[in-house]
C-alpha positions in Angstrom: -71.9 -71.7 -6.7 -73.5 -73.6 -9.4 -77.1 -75.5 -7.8 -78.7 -78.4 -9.4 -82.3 -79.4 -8.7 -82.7 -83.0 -7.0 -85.3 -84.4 -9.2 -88.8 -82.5 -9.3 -88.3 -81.6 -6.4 -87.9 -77.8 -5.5 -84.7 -78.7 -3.7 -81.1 -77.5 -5.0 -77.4 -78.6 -4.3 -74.1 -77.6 -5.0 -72.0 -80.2 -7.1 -70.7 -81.7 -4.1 -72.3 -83.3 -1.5 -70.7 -83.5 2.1 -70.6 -87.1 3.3 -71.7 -87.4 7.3 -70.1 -91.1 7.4 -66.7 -89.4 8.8 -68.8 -87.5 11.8 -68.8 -89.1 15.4 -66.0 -91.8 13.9 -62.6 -90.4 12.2 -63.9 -86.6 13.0 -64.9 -85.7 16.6 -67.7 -82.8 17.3 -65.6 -80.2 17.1 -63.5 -81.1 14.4 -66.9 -82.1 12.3 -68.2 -78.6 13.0 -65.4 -76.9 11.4 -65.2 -78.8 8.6 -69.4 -78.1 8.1 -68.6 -74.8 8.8 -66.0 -74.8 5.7 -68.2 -76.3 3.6 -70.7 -73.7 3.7 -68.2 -71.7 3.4 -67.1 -72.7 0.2 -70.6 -72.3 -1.2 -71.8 -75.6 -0.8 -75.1 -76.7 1.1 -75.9 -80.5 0.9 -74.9 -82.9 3.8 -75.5 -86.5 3.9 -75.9 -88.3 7.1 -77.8 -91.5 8.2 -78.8 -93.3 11.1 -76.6 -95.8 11.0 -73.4 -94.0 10.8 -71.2 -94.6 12.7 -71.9 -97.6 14.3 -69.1 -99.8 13.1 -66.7 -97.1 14.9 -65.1 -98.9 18.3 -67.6 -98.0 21.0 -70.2 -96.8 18.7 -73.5 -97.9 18.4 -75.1 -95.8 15.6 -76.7 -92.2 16.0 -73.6 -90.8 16.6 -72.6 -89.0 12.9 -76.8 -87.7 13.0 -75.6 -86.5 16.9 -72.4 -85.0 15.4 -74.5 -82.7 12.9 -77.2 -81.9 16.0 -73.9 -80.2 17.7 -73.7 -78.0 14.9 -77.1 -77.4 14.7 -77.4 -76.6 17.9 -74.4 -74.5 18.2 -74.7 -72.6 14.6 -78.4 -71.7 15.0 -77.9 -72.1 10.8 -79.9 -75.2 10.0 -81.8 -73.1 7.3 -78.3 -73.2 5.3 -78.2 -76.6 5.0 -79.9 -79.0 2.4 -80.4 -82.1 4.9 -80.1 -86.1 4.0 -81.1 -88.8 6.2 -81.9 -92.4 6.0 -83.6 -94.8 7.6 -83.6 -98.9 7.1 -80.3 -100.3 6.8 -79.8 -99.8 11.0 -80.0 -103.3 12.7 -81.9 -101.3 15.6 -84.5 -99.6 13.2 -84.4 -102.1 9.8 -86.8 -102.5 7.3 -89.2 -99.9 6.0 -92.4 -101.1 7.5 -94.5 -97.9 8.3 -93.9 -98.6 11.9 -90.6 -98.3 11.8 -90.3 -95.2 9.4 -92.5 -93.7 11.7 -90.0 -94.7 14.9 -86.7 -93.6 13.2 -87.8 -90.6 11.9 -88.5 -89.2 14.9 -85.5 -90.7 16.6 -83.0 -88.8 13.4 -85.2 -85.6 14.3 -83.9 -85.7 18.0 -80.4 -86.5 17.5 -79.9 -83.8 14.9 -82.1 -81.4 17.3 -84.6 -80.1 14.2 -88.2 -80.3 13.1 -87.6 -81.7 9.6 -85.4 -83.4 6.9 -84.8 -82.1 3.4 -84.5 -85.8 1.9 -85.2 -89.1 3.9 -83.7 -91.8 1.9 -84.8 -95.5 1.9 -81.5 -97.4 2.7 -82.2 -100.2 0.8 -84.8 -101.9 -0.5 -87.1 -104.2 2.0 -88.8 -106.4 -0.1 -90.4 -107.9 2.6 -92.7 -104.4 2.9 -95.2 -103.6 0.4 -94.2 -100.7 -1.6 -97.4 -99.0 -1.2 -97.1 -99.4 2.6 -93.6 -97.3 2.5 -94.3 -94.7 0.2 -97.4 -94.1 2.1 -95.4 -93.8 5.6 -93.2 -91.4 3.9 -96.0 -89.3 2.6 -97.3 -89.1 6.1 -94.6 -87.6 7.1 -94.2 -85.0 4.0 -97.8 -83.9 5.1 -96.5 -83.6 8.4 -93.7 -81.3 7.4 -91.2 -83.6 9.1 -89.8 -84.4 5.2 -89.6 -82.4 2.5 -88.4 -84.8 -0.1 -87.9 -88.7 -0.4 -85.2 -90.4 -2.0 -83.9 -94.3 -2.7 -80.7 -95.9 -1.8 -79.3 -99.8 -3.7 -82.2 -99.9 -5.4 -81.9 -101.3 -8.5 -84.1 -100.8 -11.6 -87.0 -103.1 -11.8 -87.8 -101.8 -7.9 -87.0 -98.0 -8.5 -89.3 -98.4 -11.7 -92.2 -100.2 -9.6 -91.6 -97.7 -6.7 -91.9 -94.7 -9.0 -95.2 -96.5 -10.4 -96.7 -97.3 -7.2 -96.5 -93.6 -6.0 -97.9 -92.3 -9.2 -101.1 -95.0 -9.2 -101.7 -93.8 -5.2 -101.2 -90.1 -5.9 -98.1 -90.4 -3.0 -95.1 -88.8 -3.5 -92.4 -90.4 -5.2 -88.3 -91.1 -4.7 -86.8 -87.5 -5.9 -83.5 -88.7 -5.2 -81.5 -91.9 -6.1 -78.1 -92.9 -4.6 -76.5 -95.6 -5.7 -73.3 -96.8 -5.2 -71.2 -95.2 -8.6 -67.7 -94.0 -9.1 -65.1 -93.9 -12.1 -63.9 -97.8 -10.8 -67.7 -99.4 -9.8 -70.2 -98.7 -12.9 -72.0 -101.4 -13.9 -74.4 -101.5 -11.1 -75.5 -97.9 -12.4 -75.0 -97.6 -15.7 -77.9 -99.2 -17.8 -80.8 -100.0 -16.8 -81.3 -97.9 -13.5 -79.2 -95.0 -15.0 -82.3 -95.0 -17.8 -85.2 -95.5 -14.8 -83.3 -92.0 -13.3 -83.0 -90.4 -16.3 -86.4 -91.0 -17.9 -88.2 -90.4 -15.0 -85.8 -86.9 -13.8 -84.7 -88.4 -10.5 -81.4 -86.3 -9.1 -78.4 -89.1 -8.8 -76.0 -88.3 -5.7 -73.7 -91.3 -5.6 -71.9 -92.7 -2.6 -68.7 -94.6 -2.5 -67.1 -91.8 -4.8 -63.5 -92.6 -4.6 -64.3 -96.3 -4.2 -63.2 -96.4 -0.7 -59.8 -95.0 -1.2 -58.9 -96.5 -4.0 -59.1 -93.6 -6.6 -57.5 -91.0 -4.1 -54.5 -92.0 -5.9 -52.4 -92.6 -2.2 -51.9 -96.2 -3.4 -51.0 -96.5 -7.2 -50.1 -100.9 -7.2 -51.5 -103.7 -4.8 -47.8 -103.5 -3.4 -49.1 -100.2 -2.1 -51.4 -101.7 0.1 -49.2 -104.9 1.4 -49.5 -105.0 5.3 -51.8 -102.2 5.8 -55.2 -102.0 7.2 -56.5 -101.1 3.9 -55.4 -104.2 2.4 -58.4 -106.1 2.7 -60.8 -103.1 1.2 -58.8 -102.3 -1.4 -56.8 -105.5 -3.1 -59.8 -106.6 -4.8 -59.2 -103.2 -6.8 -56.2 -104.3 -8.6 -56.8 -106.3 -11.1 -56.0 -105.3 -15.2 -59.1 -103.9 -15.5 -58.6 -101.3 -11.8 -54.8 -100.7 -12.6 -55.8 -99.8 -16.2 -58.2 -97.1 -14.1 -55.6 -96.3 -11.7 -53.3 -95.2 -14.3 -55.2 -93.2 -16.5 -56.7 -91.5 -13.6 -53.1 -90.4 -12.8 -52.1 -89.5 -16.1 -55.3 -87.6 -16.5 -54.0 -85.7 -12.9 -50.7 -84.8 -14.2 -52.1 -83.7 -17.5 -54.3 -81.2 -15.6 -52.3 -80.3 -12.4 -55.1 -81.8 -10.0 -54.9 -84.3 -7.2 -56.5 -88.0 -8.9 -58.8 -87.7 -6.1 -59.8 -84.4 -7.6 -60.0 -85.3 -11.2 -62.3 -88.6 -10.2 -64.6 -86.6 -8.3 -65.1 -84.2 -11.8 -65.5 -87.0 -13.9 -68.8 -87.6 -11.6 -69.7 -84.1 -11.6 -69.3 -83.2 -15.2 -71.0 -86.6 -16.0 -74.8 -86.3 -17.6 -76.9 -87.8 -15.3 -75.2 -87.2 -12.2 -76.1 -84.2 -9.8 -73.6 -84.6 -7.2 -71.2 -87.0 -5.7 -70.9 -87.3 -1.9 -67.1 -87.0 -0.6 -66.2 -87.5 3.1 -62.8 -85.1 4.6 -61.4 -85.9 7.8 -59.4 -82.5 8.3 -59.9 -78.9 6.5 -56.8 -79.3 4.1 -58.9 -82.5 2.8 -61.7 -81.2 2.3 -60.5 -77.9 0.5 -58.8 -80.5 -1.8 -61.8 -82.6 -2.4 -64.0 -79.2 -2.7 -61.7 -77.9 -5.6 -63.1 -80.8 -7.9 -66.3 -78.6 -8.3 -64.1 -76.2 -10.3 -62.1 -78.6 -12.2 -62.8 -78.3 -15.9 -61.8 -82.0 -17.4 -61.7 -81.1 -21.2 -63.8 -83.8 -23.3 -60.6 -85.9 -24.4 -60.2 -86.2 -20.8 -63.5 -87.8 -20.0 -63.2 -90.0 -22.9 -60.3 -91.1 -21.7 -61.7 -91.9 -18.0 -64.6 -93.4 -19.8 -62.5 -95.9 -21.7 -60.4 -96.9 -19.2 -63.2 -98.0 -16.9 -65.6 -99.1 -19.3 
């Protein structure tokens, strides 16, 4: 399996990054073990996880999907095969990315996933009300701890990213490897521009969440009629306008031309896309996820980008 390197770092992923969102929530322990266990299976290394996930699940509180992974962990003995991700900030019970509070939930991710370290620890989001210098020097505490080996940034946008980047170069602290924004054939604009030149200039790795924009680019709903009365109604109507339908439908033709599931033929578009490393795609069951795996394999010729370009440009 083909491995990129996240940024300077000396960390490398497979094109396809497992998304932990789905653990402790629409997957259960055991069924989340044997999709990890698949995964690895297929050749591919990087999970994503965070400490807030799954909180918004009935009953949940947060912890759970980082608690999920600590089964496997715990029950594998493989954590040496696995590249990783956590992040800390965005939890209501540990926001903000004040040095005390990195410090906190660090250790907190570290016991519920039952290991010494993280591969990447990801700001969540921005907290402008922390000095930058005052969170990139928490997390180079705990790089010269060994409880991180890398540090990455998540909804960041440029101007902070840049002055992040800056800050860690001027203190001689180590800097965001990693970016993940929120990027998919559908949602560009956020991305694309300035803080897709910040990444690229300065040779961050991109993993992008929201993928399939919540559904919508599976292809399982092809008109807002689709969606009428169901629970995804709500999430997924403001898709549906000229602009998503034009998507929608070239993403389907692209699929028939090809012989690939649209879900499939979005998830290539981000992994044949310069300036991309990986997406990060959730599976709630093993047929799912060999699905959503076979997009690492899925040659899109360069008419077909174009033409997946243009339609959501």
């Amino acid at each position: 399996m083909e491995k990129r390197r996240l940024g300077r770092s000396d960390i490398s992923i497979a094109p396809i990054v497992f998304g932990g969102n789905v653990f402790g929530w629409t997957a259960d322990s055991r069924t989340s073990c044997n999709l990890i266990d698949r995964f690895l299976d297929q050749g591919f290394n990087a999970i994503d996880t965070a400490d807030v996930y799954s909180a918004w699940a009935p009953g949940n509180g947060g912890g759970e999907s980082e608690e999920v992974l600590g089964d496997w962990i715990a029950s594998r003995k493989r954590r040496e095969d696995i590249v990783l991700m956590s992040k800390v900030g965005m939890w209501e019970q540990r926001k903000g990315l004040s040095e005390a509070n990195i410090m906190a939930a660090v250790d907190d991710s570290l016991r519920r996933l039952g290991t010494d370290y993280l591969d990447v620890y990801f700001a969540h989001v921005d907290d402008k009300d922390t000095p930058l210098d005052e969170t990139l020097g928490a997390f180079a505490k705990l790089v010269e701890a060994g409880k991180v080996r890398t540090l990455g940034a998540s909804n960041y946008d440029a101007a902070r990213l840049d002055a992040a980047l800056d800050v860690a170069q001027q203190n001689n602290l180590p800097r965001y490897e990693v970016l993940q924004p929120n990027y998919n054939l559908h949602t560009r604009d956020g991305f694309e521009g300035e803080l897709e030149s910040v990444a690229t200039e300065r040779e961050l790795g991109v993993v992008t969440y929201f993928s399939l924009a919540s559904g919508f680019l599976t292809g399982k709903y092809t008109s807002k009629d689709d969606i009428a009365g169901t629970d995804r109604e709500a999430m997924l109507e403001g898709y549906f306008d000229d602009r998503g339908q034009r998507v929608l439908d070239n993403l389907l033709e692209v699929a028939n031309d090809v012989g690939a599931k649209p879900a499939q033929v979005a998830l290539a578009w981000l992994v044949q896309r310069d300036g991309v490393t990986a997406p990060i795609a959730s599976a709630r069951s093993l047929d799912q996820l060999d699905e959503t795996l076979g997009a690492a394999t899925l040659n899109l010729s360069d008419e077909h980008m174009l033409k997946l370009d243009a339609a959501g440009g």
